[in-house]
N, C-alpha and C positions, 0 to 999 in steps of 0.2 A: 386235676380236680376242677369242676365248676364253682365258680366265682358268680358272688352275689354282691355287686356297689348297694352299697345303705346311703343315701343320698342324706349324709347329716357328719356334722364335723362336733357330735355333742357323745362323749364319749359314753355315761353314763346311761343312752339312749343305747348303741351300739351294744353295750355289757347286756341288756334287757335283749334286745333281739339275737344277738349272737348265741346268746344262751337258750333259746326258743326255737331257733333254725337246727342248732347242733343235731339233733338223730337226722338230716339231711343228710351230712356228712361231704357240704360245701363248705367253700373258704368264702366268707364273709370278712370284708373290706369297708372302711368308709371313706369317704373324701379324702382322709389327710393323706390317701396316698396317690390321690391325685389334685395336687398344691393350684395347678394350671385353673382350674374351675373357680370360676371366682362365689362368692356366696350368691344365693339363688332368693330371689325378691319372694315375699310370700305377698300376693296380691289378690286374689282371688277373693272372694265375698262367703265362703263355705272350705271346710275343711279338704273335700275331696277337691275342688279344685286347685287349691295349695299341694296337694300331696300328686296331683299330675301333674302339675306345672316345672315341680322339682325333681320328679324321676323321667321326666322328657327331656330334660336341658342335659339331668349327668345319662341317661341313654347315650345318645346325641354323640356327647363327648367321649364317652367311654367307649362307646361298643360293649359294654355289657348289660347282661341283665341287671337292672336297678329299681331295688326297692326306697319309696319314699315314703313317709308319712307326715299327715299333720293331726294333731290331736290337740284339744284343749279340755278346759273347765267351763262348763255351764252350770252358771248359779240361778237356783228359782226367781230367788227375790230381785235378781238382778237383771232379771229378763232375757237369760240367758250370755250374759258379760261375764268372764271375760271374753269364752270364744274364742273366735280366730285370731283373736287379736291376745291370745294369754301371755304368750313369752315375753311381750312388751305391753301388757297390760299398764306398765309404771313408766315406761320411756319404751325408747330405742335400745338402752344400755341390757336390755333382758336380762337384769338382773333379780334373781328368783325372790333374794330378801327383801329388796321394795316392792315387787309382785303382791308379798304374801301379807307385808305391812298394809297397804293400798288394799286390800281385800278387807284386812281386817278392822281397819277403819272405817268402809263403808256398810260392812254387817254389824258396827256399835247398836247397840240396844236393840238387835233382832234375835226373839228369843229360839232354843233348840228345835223346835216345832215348823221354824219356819226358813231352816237355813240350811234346808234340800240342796243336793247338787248331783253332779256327773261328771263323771270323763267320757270324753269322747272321740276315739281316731281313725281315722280310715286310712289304708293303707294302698299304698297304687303302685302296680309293678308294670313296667314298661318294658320293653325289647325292643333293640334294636332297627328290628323290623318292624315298628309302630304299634307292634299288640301290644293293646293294655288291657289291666285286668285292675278290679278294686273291692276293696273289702271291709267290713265294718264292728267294730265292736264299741260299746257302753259298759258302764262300772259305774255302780249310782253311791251316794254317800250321802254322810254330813260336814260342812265345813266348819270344824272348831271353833272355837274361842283363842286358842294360842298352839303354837305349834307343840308337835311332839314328835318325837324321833329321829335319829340323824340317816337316815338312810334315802336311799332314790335320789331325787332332784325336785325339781319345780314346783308344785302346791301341794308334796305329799307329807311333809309334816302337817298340812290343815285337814286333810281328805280321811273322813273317820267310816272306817267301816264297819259301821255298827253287829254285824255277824259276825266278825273276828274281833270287837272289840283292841281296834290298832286301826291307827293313820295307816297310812301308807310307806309310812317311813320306816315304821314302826314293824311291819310286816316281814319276814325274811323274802328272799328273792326269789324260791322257788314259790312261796304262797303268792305271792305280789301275781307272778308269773300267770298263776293260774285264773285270774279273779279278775287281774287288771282287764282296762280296756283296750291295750295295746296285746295283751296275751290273745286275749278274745278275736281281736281281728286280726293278729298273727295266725291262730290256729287256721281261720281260715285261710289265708293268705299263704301259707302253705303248703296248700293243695293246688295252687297256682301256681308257687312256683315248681314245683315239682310237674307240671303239665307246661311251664313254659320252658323251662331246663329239656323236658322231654320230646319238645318238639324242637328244637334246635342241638344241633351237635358241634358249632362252632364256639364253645363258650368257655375251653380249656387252655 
């Protein structure tokens, strides 16, 4: 069976795309089963370049085809912050509950009107052999006043999506799936890998 590395040691991530790859009818993998890879700097000034940077390094290392991504939150009013910098928008500790604290202490007194946002992720598949391919998808919202819902990870109890009426959290997995901004540029991503699976036959 072809093997797909998901260049992320975030498991909750991995549940979201494992389940979006599935009618592939690959084995999808992430990091933790390759311990040797040390974690991968996000350095880059934009999303896509975060998201090639980290599926060259676990290419590289693996020999396999590996999907990366980087995705964040852009807030209107905040000029489009957090950004690439979401995970550690509050530190280095990437810890989601000071993320969303820090968030929502800097939208104090910004009313419904004006507290616009998005997700954002592009998605970058490398091989081996240096081909890459990349892919993009958006999911617009509102961001709350207080969180709601226990499900997903990272700003999706704030992430209100006013057509389904639910955060993000709040959403079950398969709506999340279809709507989000990682589904979105999964669907496309996709067809990628399915043409770069196709063009190599050493990937079993």
């Amino acid at each position: 069976m072809p093997r797909l590395v998901v260049a992320t040691r975030n498991e909750g991530k991995l549940k979201e795309l494992a389940s979006l790859l599935a009618p592939l009818g690959i084995e999808v993998v992430s990091l933790e089963v390759y311990p040797e890879i040390p974690e991968i700097p996000e350095l880059g000034d934009t999303f896509e370049e975060n998201a090639l940077a980290k599926a060259r390094v676990a290419a590289a290392q693996t020999g396999q085809l590996v999907m990366a991504d980087d995705s964040g939150l852009e807030v209107d009013v905040l000029a489009g912050a957090p950004g690439v910098y979401s995970a550690r928008f509050a530190g280095e500790s990437r810890d989601d509950t000071l993320n969303n604290q820090k968030l929502l202490r800097l939208l104090e007194g910004v009313p419904w009107e004006k507290r616009g946002a998005r997700f954002r992720c592009v998605i970058a598949l490398v091989a081996p052999d240096g081909t890459e391919r990349t892919a993009e998808g958006v999911c617009a919202g509102v961001i709350g006043y207080e969180p709601r819902g226990t499900g997903g990870f990272g700003y999706d109890p704030l992430f209100y999506v006013p057509e389904y009426d639910r955060t993000f959290a709040e959403l079950d997995l398969d709506t999340k799936n279809h709507i989000s901004h990682r589904g979105r540029a999964l669907l496309a991503a996709r067809e990628l890998v399915v043409e770069l699976l196709g063009e190599r036959h050493d990937f079993d």
